[in-house]
C-alpha positions in Angstrom: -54.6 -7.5 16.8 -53.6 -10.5 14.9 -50.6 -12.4 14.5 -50.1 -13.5 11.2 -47.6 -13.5 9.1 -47.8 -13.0 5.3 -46.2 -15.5 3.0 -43.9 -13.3 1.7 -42.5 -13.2 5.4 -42.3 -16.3 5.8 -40.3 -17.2 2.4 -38.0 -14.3 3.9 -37.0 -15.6 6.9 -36.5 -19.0 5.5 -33.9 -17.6 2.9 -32.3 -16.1 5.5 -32.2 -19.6 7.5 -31.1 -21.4 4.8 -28.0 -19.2 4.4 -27.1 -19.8 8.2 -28.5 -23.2 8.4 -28.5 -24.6 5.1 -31.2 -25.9 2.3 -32.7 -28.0 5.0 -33.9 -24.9 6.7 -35.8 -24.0 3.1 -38.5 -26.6 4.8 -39.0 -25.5 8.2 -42.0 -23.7 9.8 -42.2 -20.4 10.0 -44.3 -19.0 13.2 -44.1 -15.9 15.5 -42.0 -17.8 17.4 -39.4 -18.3 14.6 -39.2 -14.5 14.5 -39.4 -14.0 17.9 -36.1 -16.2 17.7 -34.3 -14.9 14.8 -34.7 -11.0 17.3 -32.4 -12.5 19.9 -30.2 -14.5 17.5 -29.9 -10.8 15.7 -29.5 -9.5 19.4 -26.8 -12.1 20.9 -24.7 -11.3 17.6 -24.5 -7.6 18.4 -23.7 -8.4 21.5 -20.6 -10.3 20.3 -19.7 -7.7 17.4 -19.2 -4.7 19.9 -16.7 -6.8 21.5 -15.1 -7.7 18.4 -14.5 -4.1 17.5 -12.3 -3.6 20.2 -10.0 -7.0 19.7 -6.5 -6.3 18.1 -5.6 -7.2 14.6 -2.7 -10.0 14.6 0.9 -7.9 15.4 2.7 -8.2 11.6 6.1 -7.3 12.5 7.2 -3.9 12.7 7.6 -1.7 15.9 5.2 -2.6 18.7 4.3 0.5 20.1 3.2 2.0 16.2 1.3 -1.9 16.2 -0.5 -1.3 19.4 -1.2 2.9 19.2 -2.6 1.9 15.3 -4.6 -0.5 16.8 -6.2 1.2 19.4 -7.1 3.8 16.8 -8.5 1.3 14.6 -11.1 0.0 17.8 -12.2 3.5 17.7 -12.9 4.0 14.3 -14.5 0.5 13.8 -16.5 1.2 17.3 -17.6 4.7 15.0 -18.3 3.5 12.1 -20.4 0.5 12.7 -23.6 -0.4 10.6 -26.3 -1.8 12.9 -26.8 -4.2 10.0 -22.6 -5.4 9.9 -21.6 -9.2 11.6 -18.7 -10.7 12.4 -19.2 -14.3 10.5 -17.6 -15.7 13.8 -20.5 -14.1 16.1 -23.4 -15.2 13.8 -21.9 -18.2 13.4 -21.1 -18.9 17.2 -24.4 -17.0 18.0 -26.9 -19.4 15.5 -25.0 -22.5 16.4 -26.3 -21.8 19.8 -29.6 -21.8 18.7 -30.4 -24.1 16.1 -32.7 -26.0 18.5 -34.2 -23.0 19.2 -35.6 -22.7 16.0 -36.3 -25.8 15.0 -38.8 -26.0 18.3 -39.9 -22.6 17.1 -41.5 -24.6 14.3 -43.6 -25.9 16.4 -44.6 -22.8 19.0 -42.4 -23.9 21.3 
C-alpha cells in the first residue's frame, strides 16, 4: 500500500489553504499528515454547523410568539435541508483558526 499523494493533490489542498489561510499557505508542504489534518478541521466544522442550525435568527420586531414559532420551523428546515458540503464562515473560520499550527507542523509529519 503506498502513501503518496499525486501532485495534483497536493496543488488541491493548497488552493484550498490559501483561501482559509491566505497566499502564504500557496508555499507549505503538503504530506498525509496535512490531509489527515484538513479531515478533522472538515470534521470540527460540522460539528459546529449542526449547532448553528438550530440558533435563532435576530428577533426583527413584530410579534414574538410568530418570531419564535417561525424560528423554530426554520431550525427544522435548515437541520433538513443541509448539504454535507455547506459551512457556516464563522465555524471554519473559528474551527481553522484553531488549527493553523496543526498544519503548519503537518508540513513537517508532525
Amino acid at each position: 500500500m503506498t502513501n503518496l499523494i499525486s501532485e495534483q493533490e497536493k496543488e488541491d489542498l493548497r488552493e484550498i489553504l490559501s483561501q482559509i489561510y491566505g497566499n502564504n499557505a500557496k508555499q507549505w508542504i503538503i504530506t498525509i499528515k496535512s490531509f489527515e489534518v484538513f479531515g478533522e478541521l472538515i470534521k470540527n466544522t460540522r460539528e459546529c454547523d449542526r449547532v448553528m442550525n438550530y440558533i435563532p435568527r435576530p428577533f426583527s420586531g413584530g410579534n414574538v410568539i410568530n418570531w419564535a414559532s417561525k424560528q423554530v420551523r426554520q431550525s427544522i428546515l435548515r437541520v433538513f435541508s443541509a448539504k454535507e458540503g455547506k459551512h457556516y464562515i464563522i465555524c471554519m473560520k473559528t474551527a481553522s483558526l484553531r488549527m493553523r499550527s496543526k498544519f503548519e507542523m503537518a508540513q513537517y509529519g508532525m
